[in-house]
C-alpha positions as CSV (number, residue, x, y, z in Angstrom):
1,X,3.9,70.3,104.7
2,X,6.2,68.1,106.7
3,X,9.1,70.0,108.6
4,X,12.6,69.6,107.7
5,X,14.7,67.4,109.7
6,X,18.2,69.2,111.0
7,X,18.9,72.8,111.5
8,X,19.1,75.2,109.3
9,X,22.2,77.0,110.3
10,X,24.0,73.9,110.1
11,X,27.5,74.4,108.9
12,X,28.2,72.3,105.6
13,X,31.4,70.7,105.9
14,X,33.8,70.3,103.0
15,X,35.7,67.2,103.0
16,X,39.5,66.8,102.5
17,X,39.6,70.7,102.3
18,X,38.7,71.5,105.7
19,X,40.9,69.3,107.3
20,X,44.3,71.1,106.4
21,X,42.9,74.4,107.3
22,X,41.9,72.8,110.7
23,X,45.8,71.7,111.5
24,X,47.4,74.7,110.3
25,X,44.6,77.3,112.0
26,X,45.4,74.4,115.0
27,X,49.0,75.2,114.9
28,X,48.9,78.5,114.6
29,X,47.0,78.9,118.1
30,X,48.8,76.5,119.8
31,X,52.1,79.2,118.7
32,X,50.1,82.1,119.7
33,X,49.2,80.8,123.1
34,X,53.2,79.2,123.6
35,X,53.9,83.1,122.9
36,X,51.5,84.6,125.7
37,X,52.7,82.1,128.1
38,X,56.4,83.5,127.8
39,X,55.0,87.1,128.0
40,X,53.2,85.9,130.9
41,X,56.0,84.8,132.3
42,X,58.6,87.3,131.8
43,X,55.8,89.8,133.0
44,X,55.2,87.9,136.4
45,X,58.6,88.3,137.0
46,X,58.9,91.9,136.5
47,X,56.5,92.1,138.8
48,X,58.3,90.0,141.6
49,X,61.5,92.2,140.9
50,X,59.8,95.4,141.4
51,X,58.2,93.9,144.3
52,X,61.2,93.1,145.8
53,X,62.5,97.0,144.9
54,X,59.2,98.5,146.6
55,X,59.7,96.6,149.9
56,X,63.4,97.8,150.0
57,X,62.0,101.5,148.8
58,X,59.6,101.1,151.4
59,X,62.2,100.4,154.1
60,X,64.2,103.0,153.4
61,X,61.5,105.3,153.5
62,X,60.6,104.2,157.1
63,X,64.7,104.9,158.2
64,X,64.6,108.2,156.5
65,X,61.5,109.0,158.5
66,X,63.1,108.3,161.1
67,X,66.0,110.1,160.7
68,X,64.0,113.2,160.3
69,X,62.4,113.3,163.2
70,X,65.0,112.8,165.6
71,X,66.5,116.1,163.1
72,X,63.5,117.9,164.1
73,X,63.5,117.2,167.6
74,X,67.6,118.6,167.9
75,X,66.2,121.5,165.6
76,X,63.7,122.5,168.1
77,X,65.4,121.6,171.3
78,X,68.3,124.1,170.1
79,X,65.8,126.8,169.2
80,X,64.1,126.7,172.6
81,X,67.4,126.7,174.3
82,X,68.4,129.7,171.8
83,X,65.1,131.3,172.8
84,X,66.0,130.7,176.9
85,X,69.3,132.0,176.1
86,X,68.2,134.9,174.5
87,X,65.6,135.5,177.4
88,X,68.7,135.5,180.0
89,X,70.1,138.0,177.8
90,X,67.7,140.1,177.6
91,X,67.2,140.2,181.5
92,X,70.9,140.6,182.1
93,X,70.7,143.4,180.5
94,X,67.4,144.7,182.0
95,X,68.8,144.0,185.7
96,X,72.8,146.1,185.2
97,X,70.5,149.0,183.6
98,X,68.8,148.8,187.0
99,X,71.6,148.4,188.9
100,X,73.3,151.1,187.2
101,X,70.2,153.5,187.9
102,X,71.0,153.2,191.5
103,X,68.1,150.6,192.6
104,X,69.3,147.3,194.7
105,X,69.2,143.7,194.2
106,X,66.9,143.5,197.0
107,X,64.0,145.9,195.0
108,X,65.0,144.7,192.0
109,X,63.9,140.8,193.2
110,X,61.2,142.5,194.7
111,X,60.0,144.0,191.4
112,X,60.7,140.4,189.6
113,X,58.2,138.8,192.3
């Protein structure tokens, strides 16, 4: 038995029909892709506008930073002076309850050495 000629899965085209179904399904596609290109668009530049927020985000991030820091540095240059203060205090007081005991300046520096 001889072999057909052409394959089988060959689509059978309907003439005059298929035509109007080709335009319109044409058309339809062309719309659908003309819509996708202006969502593309508007989408690309959201994305260039919150770019453009980020970087100035970004920046002020960096001066804040900065900011702190030099904050921190006054907070903890106060504290140690607050902490050298209270130190002189405290040995004020320590050296007139000496004094007042009746030992000298001289033993006194002694006893510091």
């Amino acid at each position: 038995m001889p072999r057909p000629k052409g394959s089988k899965n060959k689509v059978k085209a309907i003439k005059g029909h298929r035509a109007a179904d080709y335009a319109a399904a044409l058309a339809e596609k062309n719309a659908e892709m003309e819509q996708l290109n202006g969502e593309i668009a508007d989408i690309n530049g959201q994305i260039t506008e919150l770019k453009a927020q980020l970087k100035s985000k970004k920046s002020a991030v960096k001066s804040l930073e900065k900011v702190v820091a030099k904050l921190e540095a006054k907070q903890a240059a106060e504290e140690a002076k607050a902490t050298q203060e209270a130190r002189k205090a405290e040995i004020d007081t320590a050296v007139q309850k000496l004094i007042t005991n009746g030992i000298s300046v001289e033993e006194i520096l002694e006893k510091l050495q």
